[in-house]
VOPAGU-2260 file (C-alpha; in pm, 1 decimal, decimal comma):
REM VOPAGU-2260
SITE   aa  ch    i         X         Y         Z
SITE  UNK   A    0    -541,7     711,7   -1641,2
SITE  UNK   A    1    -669,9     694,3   -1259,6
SITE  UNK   A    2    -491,6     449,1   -1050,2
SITE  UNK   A    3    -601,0     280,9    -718,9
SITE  UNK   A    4    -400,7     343,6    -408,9
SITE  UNK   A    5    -330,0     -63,9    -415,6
SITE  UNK   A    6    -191,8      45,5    -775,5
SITE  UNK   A    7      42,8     321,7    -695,5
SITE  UNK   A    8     127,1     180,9    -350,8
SITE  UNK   A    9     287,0    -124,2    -543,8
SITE  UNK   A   10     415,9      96,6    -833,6
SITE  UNK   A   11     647,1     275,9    -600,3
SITE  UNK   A   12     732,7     -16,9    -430,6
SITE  UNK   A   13     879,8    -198,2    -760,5
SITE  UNK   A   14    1213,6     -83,4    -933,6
SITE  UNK   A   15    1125,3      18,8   -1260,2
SITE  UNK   A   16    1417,9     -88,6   -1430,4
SITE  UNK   A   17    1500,9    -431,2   -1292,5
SITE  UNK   A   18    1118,6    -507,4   -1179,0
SITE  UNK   A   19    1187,2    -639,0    -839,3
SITE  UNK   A   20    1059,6    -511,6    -529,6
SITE  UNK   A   21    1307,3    -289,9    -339,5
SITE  UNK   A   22    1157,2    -358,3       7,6
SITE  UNK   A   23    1128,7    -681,4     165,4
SITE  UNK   A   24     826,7    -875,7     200,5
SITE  UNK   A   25     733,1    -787,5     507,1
SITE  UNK   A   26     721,4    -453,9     484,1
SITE  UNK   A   27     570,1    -541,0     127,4
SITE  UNK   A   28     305,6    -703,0     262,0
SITE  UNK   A   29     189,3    -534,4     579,1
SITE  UNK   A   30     214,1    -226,7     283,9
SITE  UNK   A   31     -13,5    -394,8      81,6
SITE  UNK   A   32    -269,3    -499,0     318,5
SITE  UNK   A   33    -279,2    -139,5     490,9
SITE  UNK   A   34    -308,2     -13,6     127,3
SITE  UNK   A   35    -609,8    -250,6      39,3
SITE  UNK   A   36    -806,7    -145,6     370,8
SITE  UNK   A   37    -740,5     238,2     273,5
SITE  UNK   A   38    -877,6     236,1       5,5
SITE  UNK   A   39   -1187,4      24,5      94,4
SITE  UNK   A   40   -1201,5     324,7     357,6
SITE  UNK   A   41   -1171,4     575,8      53,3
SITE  UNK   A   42   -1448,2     422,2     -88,5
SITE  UNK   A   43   -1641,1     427,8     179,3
SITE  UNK   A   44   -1675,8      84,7     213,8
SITE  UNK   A   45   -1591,1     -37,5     573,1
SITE  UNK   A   46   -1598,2     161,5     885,9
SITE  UNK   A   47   -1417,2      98,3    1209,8
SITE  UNK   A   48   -1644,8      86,8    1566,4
SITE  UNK   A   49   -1465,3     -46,2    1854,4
SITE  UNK   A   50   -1087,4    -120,7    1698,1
SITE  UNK   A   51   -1280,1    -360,1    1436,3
SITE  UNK   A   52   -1372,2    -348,3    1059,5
SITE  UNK   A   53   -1717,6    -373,8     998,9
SITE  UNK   A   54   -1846,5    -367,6     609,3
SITE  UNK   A   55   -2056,2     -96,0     522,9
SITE  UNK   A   56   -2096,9    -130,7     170,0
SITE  UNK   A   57   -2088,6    -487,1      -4,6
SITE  UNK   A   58   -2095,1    -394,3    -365,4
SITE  UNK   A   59   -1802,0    -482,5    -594,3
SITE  UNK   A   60   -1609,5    -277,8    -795,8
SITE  UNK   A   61   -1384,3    -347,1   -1111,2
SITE  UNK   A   62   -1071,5    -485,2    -940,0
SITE  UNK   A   63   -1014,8    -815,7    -790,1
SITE  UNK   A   64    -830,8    -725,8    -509,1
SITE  UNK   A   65   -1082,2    -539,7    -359,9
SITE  UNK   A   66   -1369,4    -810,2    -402,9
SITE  UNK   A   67   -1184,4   -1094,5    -299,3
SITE  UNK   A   68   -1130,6    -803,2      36,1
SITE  UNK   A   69   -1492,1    -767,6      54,9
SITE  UNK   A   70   -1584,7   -1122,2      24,7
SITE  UNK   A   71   -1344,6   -1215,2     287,6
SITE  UNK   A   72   -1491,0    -961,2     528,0
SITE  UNK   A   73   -1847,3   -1053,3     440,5
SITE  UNK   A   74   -1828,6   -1416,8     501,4
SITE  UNK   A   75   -1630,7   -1393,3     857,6
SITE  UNK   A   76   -1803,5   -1553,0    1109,2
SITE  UNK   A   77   -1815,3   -1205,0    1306,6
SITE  UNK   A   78   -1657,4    -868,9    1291,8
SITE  UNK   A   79   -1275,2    -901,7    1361,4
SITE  UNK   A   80   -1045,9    -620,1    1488,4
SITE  UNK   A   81    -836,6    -422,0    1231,7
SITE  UNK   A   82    -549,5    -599,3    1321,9
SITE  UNK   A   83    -681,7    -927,4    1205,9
SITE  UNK   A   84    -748,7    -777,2     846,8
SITE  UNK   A   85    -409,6    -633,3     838,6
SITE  UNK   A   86    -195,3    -946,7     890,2
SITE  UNK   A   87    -497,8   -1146,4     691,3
SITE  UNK   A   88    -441,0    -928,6     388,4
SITE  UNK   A   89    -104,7    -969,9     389,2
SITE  UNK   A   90    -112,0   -1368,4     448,8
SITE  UNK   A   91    -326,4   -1358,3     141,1
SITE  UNK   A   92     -65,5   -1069,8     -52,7
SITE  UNK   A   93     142,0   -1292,5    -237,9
SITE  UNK   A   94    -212,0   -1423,7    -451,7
SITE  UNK   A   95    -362,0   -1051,7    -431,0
SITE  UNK   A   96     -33,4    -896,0    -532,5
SITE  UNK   A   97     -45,6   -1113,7    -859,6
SITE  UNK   A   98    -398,0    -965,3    -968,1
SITE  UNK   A   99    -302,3    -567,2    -901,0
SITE  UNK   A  100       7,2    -683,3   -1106,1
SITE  UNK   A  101    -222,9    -827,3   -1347,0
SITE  UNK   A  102    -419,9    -569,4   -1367,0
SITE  UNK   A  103    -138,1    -279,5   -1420,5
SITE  UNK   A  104     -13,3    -510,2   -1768,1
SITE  UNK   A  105    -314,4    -526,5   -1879,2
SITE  UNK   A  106    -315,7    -166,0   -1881,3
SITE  UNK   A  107       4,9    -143,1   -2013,3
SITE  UNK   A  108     188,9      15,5   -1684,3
SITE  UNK   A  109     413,6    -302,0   -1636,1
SITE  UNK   A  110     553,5    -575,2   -1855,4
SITE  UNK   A  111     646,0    -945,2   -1733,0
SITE  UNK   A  112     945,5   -1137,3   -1748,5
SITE  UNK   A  113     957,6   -1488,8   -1667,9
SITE  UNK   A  114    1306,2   -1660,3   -1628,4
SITE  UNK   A  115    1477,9   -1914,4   -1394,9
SITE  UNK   A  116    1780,0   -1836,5   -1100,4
SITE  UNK   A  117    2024,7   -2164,0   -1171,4
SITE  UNK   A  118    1759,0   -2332,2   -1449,0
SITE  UNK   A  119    1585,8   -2459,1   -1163,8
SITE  UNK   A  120    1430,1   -2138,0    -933,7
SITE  UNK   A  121    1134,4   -1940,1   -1084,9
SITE  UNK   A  122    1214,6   -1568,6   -1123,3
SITE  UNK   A  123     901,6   -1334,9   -1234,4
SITE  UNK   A  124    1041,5    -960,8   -1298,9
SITE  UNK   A  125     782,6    -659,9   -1364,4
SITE  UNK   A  126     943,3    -394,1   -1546,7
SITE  UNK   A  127     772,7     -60,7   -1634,7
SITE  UNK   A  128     648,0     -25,6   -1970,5
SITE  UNK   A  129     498,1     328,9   -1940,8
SITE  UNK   A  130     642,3     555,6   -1658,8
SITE  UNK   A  131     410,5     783,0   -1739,4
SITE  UNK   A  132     115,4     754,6   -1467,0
SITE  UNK   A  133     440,5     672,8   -1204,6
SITE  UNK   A  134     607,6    1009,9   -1292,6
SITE  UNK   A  135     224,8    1171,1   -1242,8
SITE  UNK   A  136     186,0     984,2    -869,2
SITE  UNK   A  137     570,2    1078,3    -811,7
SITE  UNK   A  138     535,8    1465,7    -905,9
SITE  UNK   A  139     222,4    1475,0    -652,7
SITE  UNK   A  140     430,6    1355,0    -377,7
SITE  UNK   A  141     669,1    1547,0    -496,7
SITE  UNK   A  142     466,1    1834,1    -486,6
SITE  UNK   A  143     338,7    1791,7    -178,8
SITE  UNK   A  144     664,7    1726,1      68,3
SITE  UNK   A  145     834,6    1977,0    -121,4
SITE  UNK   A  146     656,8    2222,9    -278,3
SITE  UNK   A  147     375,6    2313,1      -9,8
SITE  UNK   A  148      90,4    2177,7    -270,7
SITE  UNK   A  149    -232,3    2092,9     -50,9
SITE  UNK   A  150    -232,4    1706,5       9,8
SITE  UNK   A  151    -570,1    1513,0     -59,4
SITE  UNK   A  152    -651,3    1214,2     142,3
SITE  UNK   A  153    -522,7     979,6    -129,6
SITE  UNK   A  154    -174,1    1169,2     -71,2
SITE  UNK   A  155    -161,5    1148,0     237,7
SITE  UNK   A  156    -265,8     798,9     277,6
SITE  UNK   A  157      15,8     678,8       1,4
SITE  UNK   A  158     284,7     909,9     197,2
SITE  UNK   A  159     151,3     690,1     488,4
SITE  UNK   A  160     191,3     341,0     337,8
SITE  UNK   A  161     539,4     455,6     185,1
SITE  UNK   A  162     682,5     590,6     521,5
SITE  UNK   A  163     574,8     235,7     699,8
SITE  UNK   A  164     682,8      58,3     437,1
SITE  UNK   A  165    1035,7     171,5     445,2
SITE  UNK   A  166    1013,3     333,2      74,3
SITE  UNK   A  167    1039,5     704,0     100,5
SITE  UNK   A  168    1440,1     632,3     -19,8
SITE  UNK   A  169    1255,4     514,6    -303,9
SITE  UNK   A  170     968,7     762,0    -348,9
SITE  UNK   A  171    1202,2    1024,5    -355,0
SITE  UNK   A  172    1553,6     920,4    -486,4
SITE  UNK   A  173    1716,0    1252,3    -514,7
SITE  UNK   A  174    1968,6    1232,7    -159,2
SITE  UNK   A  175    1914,5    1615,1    -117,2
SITE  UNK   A  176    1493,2    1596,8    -101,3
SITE  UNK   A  177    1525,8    1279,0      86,4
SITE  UNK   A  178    1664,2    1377,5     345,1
SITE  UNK   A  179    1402,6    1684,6     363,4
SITE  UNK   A  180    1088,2    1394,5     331,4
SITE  UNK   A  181    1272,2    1202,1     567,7
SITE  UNK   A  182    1229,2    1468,1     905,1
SITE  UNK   A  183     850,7    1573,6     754,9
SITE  UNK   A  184     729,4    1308,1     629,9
SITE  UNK   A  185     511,5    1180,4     961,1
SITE  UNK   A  186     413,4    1567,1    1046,6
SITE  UNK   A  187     235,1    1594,7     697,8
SITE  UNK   A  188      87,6    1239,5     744,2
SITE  UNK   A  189     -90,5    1352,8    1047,5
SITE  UNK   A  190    -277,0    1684,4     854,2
SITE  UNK   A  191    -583,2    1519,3     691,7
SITE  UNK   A  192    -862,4    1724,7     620,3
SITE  UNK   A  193   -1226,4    1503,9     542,1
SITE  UNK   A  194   -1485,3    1378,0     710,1
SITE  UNK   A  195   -1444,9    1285,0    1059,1
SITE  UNK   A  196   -1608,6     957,8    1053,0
SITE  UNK   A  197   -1354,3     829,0     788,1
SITE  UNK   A  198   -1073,5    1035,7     886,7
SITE  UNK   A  199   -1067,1     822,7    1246,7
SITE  UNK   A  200   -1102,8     512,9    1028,1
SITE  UNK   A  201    -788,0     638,8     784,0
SITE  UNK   A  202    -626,2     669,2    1173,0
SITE  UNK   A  203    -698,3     353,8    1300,7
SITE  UNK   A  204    -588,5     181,5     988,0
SITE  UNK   A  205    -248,0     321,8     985,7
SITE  UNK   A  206    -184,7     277,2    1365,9
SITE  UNK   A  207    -296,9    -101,1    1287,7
SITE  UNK   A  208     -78,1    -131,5     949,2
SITE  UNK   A  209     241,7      56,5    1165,7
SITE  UNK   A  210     195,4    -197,7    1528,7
SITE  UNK   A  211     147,7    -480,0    1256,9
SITE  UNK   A  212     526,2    -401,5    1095,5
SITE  UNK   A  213     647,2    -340,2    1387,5
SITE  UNK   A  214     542,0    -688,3    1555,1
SITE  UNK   A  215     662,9    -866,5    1206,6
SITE  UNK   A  216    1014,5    -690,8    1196,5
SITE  UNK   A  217    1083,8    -648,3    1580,2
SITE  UNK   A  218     972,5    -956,2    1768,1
SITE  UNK   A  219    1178,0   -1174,4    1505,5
SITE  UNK   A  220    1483,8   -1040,1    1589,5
SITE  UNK   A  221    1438,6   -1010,4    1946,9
SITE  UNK   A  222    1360,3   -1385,8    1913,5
SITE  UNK   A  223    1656,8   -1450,3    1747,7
SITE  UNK   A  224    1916,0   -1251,0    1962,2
């Protein structure tokens, strides 16, 4: 079974046991959105001229999350700089969260569980039903960081959102290999091998997802201090 990178970003993301997110929602978010404008770059949807994401390629595909993307892009009143997109997306994450979600019980990845935090506060778990596609995406990374396999783009890319994102603890849970990711992690990040015209989109994405975290996590606190 193929997953998106929107898929397996949020598949690492989620505790498979308890079906919570382990990072906040910041870093959840900005995750997300990066993840959603990768993979429109995969795709060869959007390119980026002059720091801004301009659609290239207006068809839709099979999941939600990337129309309601496209659709968005396509009816802005001009083309908007990637950093826009980035904290637009992940405005809009909480909504386009709940269809990738969706979309992974409906193929039988992830269960639901609905309950209630002191009868009165909605609580929505996800647990995994079928670890099976998870254990494929982890063994790749796996693979990859610590084995010396060749990464593709869609490697790369994921290592990319999970580094940002503050989930390579979680991507890689044994202490001894973490702390091996941990010191490579951004060297075999920056070895990408396709096209040049979407490799320095893939760049300017991730520069865009990493200055938006940054801004969310940093400027709060230096606010509040």
């Amino acid at each position: 079974m193929e997953l998106n990178l929107i898929e397996e970003f949020l598949l690492i993301a989620l505790d498979d046991g308890k079906g919570r997110f382990v990072t906040d929602s910041t870093h959840l978010h900005m995750g997300f959105s990066g993840a959603i404008l990768l993979e429109l770059a995969l795709r060869e949807k959007i390119n980026i001229v002059n720091d801004k994401v301009v659609l290239v390629n207006d068809a839709y595909e099979k999941e939600m999350v990337i129309n309601k993307t496209i659709d968005m892009i396509k009816t802005s009143e001009k083309d908007r700089k990637i950093k826009y997109w980035v904290n637009k997306l992940s405005d809009n994450a909480r909504q386009m969260k709940d269809d990738t979600l969706k979309g992974l019980m409906n193929k039988g990845i992830l269960g639901k569980e609905d309950s209630k935090i002191l009868w009165i506060i909605p609580n929505t778990k996800y647990p995994t039903q079928d670890l099976t596609v998870e254990n494929k995406v982890r063994q790749r990374l796996h693979d990859v960081m610590l084995k010396g396999a060749k990464a593709n783009p869609r490697d790369v890319m994921l290592l990319s959102l999970i580094d940002v994102s503050e989930l390579t603890k979680e991507a890689f849970r044994d202490k001894e290999e973490y702390k091996i990711v941990k010191t490579k992690i951004k060297e075999v990040t920056q070895n990408i091998e396709i096209s040049q015209v979407v490799n320095r989109t893939i760049r300017d994405i991730q520069a865009a997802v990493m200055i938006a975290v940054m801004a969310a996590v940093i400027v709060p606190t230096l606010t509040s201090s």
